[in-house]
N, C-alpha and C positions, 0 to 999 in steps of 0.2 A: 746760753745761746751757742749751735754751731757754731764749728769752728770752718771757715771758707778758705782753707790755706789748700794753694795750688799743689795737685801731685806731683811727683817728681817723674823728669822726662822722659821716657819711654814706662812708667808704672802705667799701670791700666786705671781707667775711671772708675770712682767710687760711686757703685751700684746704687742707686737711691729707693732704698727697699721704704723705704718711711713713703715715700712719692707713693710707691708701687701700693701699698699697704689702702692708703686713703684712695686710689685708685679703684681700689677693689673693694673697701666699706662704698664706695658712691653706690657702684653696681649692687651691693646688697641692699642699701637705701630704696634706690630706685626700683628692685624687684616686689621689695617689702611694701610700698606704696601701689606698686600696680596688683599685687596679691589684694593688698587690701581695698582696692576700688571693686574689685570682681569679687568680693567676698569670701576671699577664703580664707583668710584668719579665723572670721568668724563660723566659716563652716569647721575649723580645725578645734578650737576650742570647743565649740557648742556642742561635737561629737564625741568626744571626749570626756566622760563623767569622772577620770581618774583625775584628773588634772597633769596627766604627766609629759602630755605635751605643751603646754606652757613651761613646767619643772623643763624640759628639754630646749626649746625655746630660750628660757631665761640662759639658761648656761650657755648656751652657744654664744648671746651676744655678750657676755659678761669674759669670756675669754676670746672673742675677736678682741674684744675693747683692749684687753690685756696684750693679743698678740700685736696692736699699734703700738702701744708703749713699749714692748722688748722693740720693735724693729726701730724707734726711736732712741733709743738707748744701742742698740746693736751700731746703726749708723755714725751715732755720735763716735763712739769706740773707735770705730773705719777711721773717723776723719781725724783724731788722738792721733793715731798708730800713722796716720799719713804725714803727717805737720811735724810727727819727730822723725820721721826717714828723710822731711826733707829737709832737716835741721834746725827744725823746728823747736818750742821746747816739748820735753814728754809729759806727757799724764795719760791715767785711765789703766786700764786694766795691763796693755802693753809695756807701760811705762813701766808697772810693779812687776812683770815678768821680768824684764831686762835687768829691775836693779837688784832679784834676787839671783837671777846670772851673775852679775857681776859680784857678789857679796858670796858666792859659791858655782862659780864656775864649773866643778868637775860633778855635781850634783843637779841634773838639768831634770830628774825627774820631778821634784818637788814643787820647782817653780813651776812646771809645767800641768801638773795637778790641780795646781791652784788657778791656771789661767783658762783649765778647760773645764771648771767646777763654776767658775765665774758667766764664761761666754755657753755650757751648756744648762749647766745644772736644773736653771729654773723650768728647762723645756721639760724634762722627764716628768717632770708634776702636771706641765700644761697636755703631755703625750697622754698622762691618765685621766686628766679631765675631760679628755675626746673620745677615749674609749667608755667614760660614764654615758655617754649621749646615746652612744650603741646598746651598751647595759638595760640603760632606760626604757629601750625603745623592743628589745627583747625582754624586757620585762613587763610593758603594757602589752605585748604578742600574747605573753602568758595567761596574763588576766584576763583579755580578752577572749580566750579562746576557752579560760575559764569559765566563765559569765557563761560562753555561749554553751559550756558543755551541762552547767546546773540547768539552764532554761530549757534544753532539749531532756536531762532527766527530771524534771518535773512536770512534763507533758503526759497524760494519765489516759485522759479519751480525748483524743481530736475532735472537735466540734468546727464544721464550720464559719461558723458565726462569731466562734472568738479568731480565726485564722489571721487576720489584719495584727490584731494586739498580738501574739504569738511571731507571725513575721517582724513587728515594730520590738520584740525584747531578743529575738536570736540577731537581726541586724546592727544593735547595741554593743553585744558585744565581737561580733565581727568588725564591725568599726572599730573600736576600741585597739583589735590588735592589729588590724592594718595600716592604722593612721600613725599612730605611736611607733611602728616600725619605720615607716616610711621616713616620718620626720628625723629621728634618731637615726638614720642610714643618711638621709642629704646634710646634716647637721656635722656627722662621722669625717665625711666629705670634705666637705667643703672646711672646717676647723683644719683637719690635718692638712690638707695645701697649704694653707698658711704655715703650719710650725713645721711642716717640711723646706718650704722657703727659709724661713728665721735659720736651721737646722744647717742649710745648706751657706748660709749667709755666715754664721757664726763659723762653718769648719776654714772657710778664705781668711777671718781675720786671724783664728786660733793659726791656719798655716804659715802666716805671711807675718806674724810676729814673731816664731818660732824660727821662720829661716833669718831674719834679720836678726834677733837674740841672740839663736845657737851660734851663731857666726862672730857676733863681739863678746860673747863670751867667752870663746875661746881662742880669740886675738887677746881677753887680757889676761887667760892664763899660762898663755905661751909670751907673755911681756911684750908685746907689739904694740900696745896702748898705753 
């Protein structure tokens, strides 16, 4: 459970990115719902013979979901690193900064390594998971404009009469690459605001541990502690 320990008095308020986070799954809720009363899920899937806008789809919600959990975890962190500035006890990621300052003072790289591997690390995996969505989506471009370029060389004699079925397999694959683009570009989008947020959330606690750290650690290597 949270931890609800008051900040200390003139500190700044602890950003509630987790609030912010669910704030912002509503809105895609509620988009997703009204997309799906006007049909367009169904127009998105049913246009799509690759299936890679679903594969697009599926991964986007599967790393929002993930990016609630880091900012659940990222906040928890905040409110650690607050409740020990305000003398509180420590724990969390902070806590093991400071007592490997303290356990080597003159050595600030190390701990510091470790507490930016900790509060970044897992983003750079989730930064490539968002550029998958893009990949994706230039990757159904491909096929699609593939599709369309075999169906236009295998047109021999134009005949009137098959024109319809001819229009109905070059529009196949034109959809294919437009749809799959598009999705994988709002997908691109909308994923990185989020682990831009987390990104920016994680550099205040990595800073703000670090000024309170670097600072008793070496108050205890100069013996003032």
């Amino acid at each position: 459970m949270l931890s609800s320990a008051t900040p200390r008095p003139g500190a700044p308020a602890i950003e509630p990115i987790w609030l912010e986070w669910f704030a912002l799954a509503g809105m895609f809720a509620f988009a997703t719902w009204m997309l799906g009363g006007r049909g367009v899920w169904a127009l998105l899937l049913h246009s799509d013979p690759t299936g890679l806008t679903l594969v697009i789809i599926v991964v986007f919600v599967a790393a929002t979901l993930w990016c609630g959990a880091r900012a659940r975890e990222l906040q928890q962190q905040r409110r650690w690193l607050e409740a020990a500035r305000s003398g509180g006890s420590a724990s969390g990621w902070a806590a093991d900064y400071w007592a490997a300052l303290r356990a080597a003072p003159r050595d600030a790289g190390a701990p510091l390594d470790l507490l930016l591997e900790r509060s970044h690390g897992a983003h750079h995996t989730a930064w490539w998971v968002n550029g998958i969505q893009l990949k994706l989506g230039l990757l159904g471009k491909v096929i699609g404009f593939s599709i369309l370029a075999i169906e236009i060389g295998q047109i021999q004699n134009f005949d009137a009469s098959q024109s319809q079925e001819l229009l109905r397999s070059l529009t196949t694959g034109l959809g294919v690459a437009l749809l799959t683009t598009m999705v994988g570009l709002v997908g691109n989008i909308l994923l990185g605001l989020q682990l831009t947020r987390l990104d920016r959330y994680a550099d205040m606690l990595v800073a703000d541990a670090q000024q309170h750290g670097l600072s008793h650690g070496l108050a205890i290597d100069t013996g003032e502690c």
